[in-house]
LUMMAR-504182 format. One record per residue (C-alpha): residue in three letters; y, x, z negated. Coordinates in nm, 4 decimals. Last residue first. Layout:
N
  residu         Y         X         Z
     ALA         Y         X         Z
...
! end
This chain:
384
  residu         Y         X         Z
     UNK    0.6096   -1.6266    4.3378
     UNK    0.8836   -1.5147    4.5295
     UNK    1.1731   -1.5877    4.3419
     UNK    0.9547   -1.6733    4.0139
     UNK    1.1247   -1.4047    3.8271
     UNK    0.9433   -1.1513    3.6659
     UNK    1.0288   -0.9708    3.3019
     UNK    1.1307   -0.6161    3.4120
     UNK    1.5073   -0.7093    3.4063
     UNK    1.7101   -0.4774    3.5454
     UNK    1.9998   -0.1894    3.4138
     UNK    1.8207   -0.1059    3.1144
     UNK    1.5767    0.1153    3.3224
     UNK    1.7659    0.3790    3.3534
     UNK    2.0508    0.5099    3.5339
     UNK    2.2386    0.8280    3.4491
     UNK    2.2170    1.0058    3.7331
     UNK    2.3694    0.7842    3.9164
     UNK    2.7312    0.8060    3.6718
     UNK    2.8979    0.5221    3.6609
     UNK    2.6697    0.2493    3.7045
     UNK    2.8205   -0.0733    3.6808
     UNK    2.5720   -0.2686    3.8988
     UNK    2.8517   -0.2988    4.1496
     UNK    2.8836    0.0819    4.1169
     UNK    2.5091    0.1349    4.1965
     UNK    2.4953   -0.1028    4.5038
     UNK    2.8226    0.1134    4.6271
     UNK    2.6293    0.4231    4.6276
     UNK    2.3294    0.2844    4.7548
     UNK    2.4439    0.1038    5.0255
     UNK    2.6457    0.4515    5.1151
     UNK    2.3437    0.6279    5.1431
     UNK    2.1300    0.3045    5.3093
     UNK    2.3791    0.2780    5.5724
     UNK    2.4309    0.6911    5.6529
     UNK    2.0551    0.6754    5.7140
     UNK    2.0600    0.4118    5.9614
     UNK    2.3800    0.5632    6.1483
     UNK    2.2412    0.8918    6.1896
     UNK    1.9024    0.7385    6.2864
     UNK    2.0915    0.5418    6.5705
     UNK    2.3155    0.8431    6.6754
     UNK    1.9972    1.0691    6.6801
     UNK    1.8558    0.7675    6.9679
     UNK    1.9045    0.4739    6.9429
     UNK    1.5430    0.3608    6.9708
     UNK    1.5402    0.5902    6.6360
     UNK    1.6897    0.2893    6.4845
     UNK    1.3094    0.1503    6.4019
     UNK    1.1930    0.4991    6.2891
     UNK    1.4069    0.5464    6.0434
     UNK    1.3902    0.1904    5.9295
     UNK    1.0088    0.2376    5.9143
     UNK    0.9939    0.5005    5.6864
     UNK    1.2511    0.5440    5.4082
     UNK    1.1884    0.7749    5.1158
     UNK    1.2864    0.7349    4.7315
     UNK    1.4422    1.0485    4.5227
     UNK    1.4174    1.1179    4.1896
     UNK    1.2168    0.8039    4.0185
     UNK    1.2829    0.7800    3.6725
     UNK    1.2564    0.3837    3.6092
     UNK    1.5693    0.3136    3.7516
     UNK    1.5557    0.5438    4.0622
     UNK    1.2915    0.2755    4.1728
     UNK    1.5287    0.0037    4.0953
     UNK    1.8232    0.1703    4.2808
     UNK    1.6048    0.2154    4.5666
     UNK    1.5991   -0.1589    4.6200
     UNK    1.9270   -0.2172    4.5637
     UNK    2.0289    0.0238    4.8423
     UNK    1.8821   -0.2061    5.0554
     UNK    1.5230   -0.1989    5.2970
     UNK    1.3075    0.0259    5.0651
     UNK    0.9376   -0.0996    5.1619
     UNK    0.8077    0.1736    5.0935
     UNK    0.8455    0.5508    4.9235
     UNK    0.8597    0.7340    4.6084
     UNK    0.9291    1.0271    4.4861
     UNK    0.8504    1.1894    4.1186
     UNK    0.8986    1.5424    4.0564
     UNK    0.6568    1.6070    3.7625
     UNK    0.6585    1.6411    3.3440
     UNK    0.9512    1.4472    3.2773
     UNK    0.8812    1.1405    3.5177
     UNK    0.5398    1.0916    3.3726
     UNK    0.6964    1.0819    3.0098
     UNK    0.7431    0.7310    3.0642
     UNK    0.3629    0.6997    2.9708
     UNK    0.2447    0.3379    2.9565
     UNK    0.5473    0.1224    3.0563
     UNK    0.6934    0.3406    3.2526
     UNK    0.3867    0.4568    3.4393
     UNK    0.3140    0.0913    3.5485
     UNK    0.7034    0.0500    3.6344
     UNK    0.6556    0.3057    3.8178
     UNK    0.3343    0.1712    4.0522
     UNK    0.4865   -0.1478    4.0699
     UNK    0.7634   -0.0112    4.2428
     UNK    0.5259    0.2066    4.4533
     UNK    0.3949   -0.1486    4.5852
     UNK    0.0347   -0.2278    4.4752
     UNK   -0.2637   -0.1996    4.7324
     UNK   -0.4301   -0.4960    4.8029
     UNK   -0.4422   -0.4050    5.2130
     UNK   -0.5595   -0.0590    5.1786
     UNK   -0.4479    0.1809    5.4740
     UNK   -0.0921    0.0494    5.6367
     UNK    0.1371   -0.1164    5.3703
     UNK    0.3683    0.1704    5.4002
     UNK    0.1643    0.4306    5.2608
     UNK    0.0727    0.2847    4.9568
     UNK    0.3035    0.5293    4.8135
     UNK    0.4315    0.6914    4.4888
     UNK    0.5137    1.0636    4.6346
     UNK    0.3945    1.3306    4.3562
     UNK    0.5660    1.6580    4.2635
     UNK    0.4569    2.0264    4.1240
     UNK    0.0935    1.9265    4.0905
     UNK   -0.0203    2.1254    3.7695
     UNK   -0.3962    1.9542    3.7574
     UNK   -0.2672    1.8128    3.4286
     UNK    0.0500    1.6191    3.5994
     UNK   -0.1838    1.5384    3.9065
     UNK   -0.4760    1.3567    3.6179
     UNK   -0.1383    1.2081    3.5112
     UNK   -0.0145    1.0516    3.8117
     UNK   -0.3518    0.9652    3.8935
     UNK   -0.3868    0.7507    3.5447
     UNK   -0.0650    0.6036    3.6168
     UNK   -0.1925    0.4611    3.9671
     UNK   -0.1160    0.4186    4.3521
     UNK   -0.0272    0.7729    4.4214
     UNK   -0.0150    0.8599    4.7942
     UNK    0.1514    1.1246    4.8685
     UNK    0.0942    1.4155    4.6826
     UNK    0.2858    1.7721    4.6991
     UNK    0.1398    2.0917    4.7507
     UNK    0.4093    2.3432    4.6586
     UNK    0.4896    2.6499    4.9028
     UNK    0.3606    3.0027    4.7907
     UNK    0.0388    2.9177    4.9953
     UNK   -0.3608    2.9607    4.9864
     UNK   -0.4242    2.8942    4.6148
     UNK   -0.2660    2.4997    4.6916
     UNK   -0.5132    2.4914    4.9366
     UNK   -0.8571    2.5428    4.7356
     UNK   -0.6998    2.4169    4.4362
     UNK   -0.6830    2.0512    4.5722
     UNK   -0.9779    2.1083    4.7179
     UNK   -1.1223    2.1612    4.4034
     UNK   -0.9437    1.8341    4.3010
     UNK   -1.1048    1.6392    4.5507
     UNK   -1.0813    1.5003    4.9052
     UNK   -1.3116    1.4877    5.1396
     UNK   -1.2292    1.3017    5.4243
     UNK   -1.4504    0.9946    5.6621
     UNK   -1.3717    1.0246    6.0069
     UNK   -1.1459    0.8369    6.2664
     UNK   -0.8290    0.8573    6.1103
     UNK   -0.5378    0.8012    6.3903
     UNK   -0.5294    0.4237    6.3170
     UNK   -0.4638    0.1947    6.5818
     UNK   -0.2616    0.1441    6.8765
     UNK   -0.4609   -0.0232    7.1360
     UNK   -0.2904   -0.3431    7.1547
     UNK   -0.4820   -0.5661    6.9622
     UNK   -0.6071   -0.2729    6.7272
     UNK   -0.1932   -0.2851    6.5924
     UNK   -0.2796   -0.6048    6.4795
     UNK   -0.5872   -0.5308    6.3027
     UNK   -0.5211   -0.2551    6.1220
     UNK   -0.8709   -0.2008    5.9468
     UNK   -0.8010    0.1473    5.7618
     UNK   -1.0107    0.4802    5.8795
     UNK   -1.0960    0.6570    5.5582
     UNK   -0.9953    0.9596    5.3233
     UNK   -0.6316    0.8026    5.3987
     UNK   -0.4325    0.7912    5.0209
     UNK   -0.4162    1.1956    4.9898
     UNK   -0.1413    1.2596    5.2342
     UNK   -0.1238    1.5633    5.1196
     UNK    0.2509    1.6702    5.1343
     UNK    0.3171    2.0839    5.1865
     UNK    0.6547    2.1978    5.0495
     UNK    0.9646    2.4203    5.1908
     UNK    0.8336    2.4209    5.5606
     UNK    0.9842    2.7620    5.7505
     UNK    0.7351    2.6330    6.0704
     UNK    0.5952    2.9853    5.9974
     UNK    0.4986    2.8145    5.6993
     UNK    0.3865    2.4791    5.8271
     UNK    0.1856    2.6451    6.1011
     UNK   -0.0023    2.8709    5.8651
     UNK   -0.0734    2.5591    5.6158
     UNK   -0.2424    2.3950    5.9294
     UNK   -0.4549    2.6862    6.0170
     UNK   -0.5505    2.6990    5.7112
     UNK   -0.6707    2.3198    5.6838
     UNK   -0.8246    2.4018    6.0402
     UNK   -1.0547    2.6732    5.9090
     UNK   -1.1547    2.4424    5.6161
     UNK   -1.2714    2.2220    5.8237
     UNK   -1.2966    1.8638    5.5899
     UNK   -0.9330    1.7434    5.6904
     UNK   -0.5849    1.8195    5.5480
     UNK   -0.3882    1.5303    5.6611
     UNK   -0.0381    1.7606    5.6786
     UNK    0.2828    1.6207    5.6148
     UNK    0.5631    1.9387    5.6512
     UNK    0.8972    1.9135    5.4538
     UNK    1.1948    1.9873    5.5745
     UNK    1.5170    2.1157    5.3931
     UNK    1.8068    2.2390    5.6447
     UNK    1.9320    2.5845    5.6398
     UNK    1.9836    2.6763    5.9403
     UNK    2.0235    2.3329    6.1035
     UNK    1.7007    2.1760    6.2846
     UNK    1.5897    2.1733    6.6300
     UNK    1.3530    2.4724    6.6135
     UNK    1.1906    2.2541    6.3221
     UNK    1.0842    2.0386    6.5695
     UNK    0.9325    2.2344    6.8103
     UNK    0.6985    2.4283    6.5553
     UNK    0.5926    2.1125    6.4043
     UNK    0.4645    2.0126    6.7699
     UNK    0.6027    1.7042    6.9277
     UNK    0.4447    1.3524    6.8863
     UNK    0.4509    1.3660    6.4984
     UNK    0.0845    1.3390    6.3793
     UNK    0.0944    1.5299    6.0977
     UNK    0.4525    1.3618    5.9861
     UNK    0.7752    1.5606    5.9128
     UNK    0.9402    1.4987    5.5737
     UNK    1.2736    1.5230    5.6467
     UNK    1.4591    1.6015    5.3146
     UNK    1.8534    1.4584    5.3237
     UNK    2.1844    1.6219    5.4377
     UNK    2.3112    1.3101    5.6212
     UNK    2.3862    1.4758    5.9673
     UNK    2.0773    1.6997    5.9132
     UNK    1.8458    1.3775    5.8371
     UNK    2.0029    1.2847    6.2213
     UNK    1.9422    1.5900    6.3774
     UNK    1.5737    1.6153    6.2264
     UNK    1.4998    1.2330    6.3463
     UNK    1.6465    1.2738    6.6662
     UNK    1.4146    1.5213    6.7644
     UNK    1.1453    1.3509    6.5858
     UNK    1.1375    1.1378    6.9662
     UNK    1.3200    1.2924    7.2518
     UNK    1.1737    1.0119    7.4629
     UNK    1.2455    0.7724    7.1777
     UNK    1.0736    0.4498    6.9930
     UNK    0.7039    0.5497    7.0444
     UNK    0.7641    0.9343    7.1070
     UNK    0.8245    0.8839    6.6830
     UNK    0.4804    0.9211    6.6657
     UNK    0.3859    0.9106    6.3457
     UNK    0.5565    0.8423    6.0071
     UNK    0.6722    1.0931    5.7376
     UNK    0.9096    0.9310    5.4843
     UNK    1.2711    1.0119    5.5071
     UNK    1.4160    1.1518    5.2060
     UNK    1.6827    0.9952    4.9368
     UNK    1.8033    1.0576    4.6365
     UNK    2.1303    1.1684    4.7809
     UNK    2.3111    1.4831    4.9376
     UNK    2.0665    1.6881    4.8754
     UNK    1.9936    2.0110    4.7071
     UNK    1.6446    2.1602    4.6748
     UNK    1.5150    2.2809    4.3705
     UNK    1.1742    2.0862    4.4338
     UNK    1.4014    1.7616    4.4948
     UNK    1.8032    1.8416    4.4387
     UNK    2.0446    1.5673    4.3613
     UNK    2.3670    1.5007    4.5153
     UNK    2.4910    1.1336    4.4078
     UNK    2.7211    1.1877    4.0556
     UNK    3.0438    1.2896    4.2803
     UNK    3.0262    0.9503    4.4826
     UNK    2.9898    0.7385    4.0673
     UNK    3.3384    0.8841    3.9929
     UNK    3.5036    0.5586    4.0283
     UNK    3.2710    0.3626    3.8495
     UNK    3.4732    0.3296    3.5802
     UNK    3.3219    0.0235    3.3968
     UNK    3.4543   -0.3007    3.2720
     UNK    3.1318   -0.4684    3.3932
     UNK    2.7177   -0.3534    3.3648
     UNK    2.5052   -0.5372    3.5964
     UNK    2.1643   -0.6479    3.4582
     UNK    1.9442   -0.6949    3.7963
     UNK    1.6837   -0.9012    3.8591
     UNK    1.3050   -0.8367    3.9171
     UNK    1.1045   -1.0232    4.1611
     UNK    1.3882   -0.8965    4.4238
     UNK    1.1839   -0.5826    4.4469
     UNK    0.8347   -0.6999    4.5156
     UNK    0.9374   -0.8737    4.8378
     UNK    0.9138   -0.5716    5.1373
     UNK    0.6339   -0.3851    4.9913
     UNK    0.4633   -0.7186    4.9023
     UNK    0.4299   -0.8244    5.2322
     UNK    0.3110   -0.4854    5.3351
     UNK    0.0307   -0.5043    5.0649
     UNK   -0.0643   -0.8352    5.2079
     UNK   -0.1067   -0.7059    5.5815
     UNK   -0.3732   -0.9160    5.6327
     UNK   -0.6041   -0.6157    5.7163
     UNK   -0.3620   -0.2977    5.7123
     UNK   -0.0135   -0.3386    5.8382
     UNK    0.1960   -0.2873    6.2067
     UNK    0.5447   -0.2823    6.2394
     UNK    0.5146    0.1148    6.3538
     UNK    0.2265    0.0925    6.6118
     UNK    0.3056   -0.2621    6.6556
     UNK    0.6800   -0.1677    6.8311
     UNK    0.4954    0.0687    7.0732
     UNK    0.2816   -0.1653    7.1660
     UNK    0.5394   -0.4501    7.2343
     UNK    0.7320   -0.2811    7.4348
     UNK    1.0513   -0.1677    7.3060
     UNK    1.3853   -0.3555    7.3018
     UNK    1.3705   -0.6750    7.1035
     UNK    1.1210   -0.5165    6.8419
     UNK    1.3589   -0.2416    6.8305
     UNK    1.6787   -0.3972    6.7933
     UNK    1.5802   -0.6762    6.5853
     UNK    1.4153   -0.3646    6.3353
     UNK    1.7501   -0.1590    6.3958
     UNK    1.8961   -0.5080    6.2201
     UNK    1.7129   -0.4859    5.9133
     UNK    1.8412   -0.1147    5.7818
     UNK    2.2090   -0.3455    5.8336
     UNK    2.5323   -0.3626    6.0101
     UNK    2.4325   -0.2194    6.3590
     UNK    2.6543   -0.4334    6.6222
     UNK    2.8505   -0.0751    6.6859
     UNK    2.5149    0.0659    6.8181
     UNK    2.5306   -0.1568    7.0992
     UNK    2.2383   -0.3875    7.1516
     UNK    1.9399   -0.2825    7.3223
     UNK    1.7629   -0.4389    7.6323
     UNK    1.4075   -0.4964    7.6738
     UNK    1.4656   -0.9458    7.6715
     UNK    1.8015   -1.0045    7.7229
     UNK    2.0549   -1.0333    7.4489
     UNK    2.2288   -1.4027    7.4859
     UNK    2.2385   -1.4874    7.1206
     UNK    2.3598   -1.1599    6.9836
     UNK    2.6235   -1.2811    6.7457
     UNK    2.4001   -1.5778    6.6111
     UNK    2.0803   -1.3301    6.6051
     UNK    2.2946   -1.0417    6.4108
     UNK    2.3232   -1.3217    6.1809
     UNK    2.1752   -1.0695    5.8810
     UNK    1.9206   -1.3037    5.8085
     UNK    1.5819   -1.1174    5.7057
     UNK    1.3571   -0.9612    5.9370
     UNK    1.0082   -0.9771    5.7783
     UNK    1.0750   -1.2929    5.5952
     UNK    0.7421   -1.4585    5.5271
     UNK    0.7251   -1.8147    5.5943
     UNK    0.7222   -2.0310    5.2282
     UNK    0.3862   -2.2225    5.2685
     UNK    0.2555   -2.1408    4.8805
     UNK    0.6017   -2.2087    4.7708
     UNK    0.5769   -2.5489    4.8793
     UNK    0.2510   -2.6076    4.7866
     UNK    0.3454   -2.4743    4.4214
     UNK    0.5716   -2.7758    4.3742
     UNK    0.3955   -3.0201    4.5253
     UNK    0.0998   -2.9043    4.3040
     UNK    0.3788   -2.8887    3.9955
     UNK    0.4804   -3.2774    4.1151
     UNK    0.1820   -3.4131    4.1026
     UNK    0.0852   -3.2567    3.7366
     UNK    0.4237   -3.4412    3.6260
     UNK    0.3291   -3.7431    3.7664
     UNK    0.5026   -3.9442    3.9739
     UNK    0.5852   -4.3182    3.9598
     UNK    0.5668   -4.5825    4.2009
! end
């Protein structure tokens, strides 16, 4: 009996349709660790991959405090497409190169800042969740690496606390969800300053509480239970109180990018905010290559970060592509943080040198210099 063609495309496209999502991709930590018992970690040595402090954490917490940081918005579509946007675009390595310099070419400086790499961590909440000495680790660890800590609003210690912890020295950044009291919106900038904060970062993407159904299951929801006001006045209102910049996290579009540019907004954090608030949201990658395409100059005129979804040094090096200057990693951080600062000192020292080695395979020599000749912006149907 024959086939025909039209038959075999719905086939086709069924297949794909039912292809399982891969949250926790194959690293055969699962064939070495076989016999692991149930709320017990592995050793810290077994720890070859961003993906396997995930394994480690969802095998050794309890399951609500796992949800509170695996957890998405709705059907958790936009964190789906965090993880799998990047691989829709292939690379266009570069050969008979001397990469050998390309270590020297990774310090980069964010607000005027130096770092050791184009990379921050990503403020997420309640690090208490995966560690009794919870963003305690997190500052000793981003100190170990020399990267940007961007400390979340709703960390489970105070601000004050935490930055105690930290090297002289060493660059944080405070998160702040500036709400519709303006007393307590000073109040907050206060504490980040005497906190020694080098930049505020509006998280500008949660004016509303977002429907995250799994982690509701377990009593772990969202922290946002009113509705925010946020404008452009306001904007003005707190950036006119402090010396330190007011950066924004949570640009999802070109036009915002450029309404921030004209507004004078020092530096802007691409984000859907891991997946988390608006389920539909597009991926921060998608987000660049959406101001690349229609005003490159974007990157000139502001500091832009980015952040989500960043699992492999190859995915950063697509972001940092397109003009990105640093990108920011969330949930890994807090996944290996059940290790405690050795963990996060270990997960961050991964994705560094992933990075740097991803780069010189692609036949970058200097990191710098990247741009977005190195990858193929046409789709593939990988994960169609």
């Amino acid at each position: 009996m024959r086939v025909s063609t039209c038959a075999v495309i719905l086939l086709a496209a069924g297949a794909m349709a039912a292809r399982p999502f891969l949250d926790e991709p194959d690293t055969g930590i699962t064939d070495v660790l076989v016999d692991l018992p149930k709320g017990q970690l592995p050793d810290l040595d077994d720890m070859v991959a961003l993906n396997d402090f995930q394994y480690a954490a969802r095998n050794y917490l309890p399951a609500a405090n796992y949800t509170y940081y695996r957890s998405g918005a709705g059907g958790e579509w936009s964190y789906r497409n965090n993880l799998e946007v990047y691989n829709r675009y292939r690379f266009k390595p570069r050969t008979v190169v001397d990469i050998t310099s390309i270590s020297n070419s990774m310090n980069t400086t964010v607000l005027g800042y130096n770092i050791s790499s184009p990379l921050f961590i990503s403020p997420c909440a309640r690090a208490g969740y995966g560690h009794p000495d919870a963003e305690l680790n997190i500052v000793r660890g981003a100190a170990a690496n020399n990267v940007i800590y961007v400390v979340s609003g709703f960390s489970t210690l105070p601000l004050k606390q935490i930055s105690a912890a930290a090297d002289p020295g060493q660059i944080l950044f405070s998160q702040i969800y500036f709400g519709n009291n303006d007393t307590y919106n000073t109040e907050q900038i206060r504490l980040a300053e005497a906190a020694g904060a080098k930049a505020i970062v509006w998280a500008v993407d949660s004016p509303g509480s977002p429907s995250r159904q799994r982690s509701a299951r377990y009593g772990v929801g969202s922290a946002n239970t009113v509705f925010l006001s946020n404008s452009w006045d306001r904007y003005h209102s707190l950036q006119a109180q402090t010396k330190l910049p007011l950066v924004l996290k949570g640009i999802m579009t070109a036009a915002d990018a450029r309404t921030a540019i004209r507004q004078g907004v020092k530096a802007i954090i691409l984000s859907n905010h891991g997946g988390r608030n608006l389920d539909g949201s597009p991926s921060s990658l998608e987000v660049a290559l959406e101001i690349y395409q229609t005003d490159p100059s974007v990157f000139k005129q502001t500091e832009v970060l980015a952040d989500g979804g960043i699992r492999y040094g190859t995915d950063a090096l697509r972001l940092l592509s397109l003009g990105v200057k640093a990108v920011g990693v969330g949930r890994p951080v807090m996944f290996s943080n059940v290790f405690g600062e050795e963990g996060v000192t270990k997960a961050l020292s991964i994705i560094k040198n992933e990075i740097m080695n991803d780069a010189a395979n692609l036949g970058v020599a200097n990191i710098k210099k990247i741009d977005a000749s190195y990858v193929q912006w046409t789709p593939n149907n990988w994960y169609s």
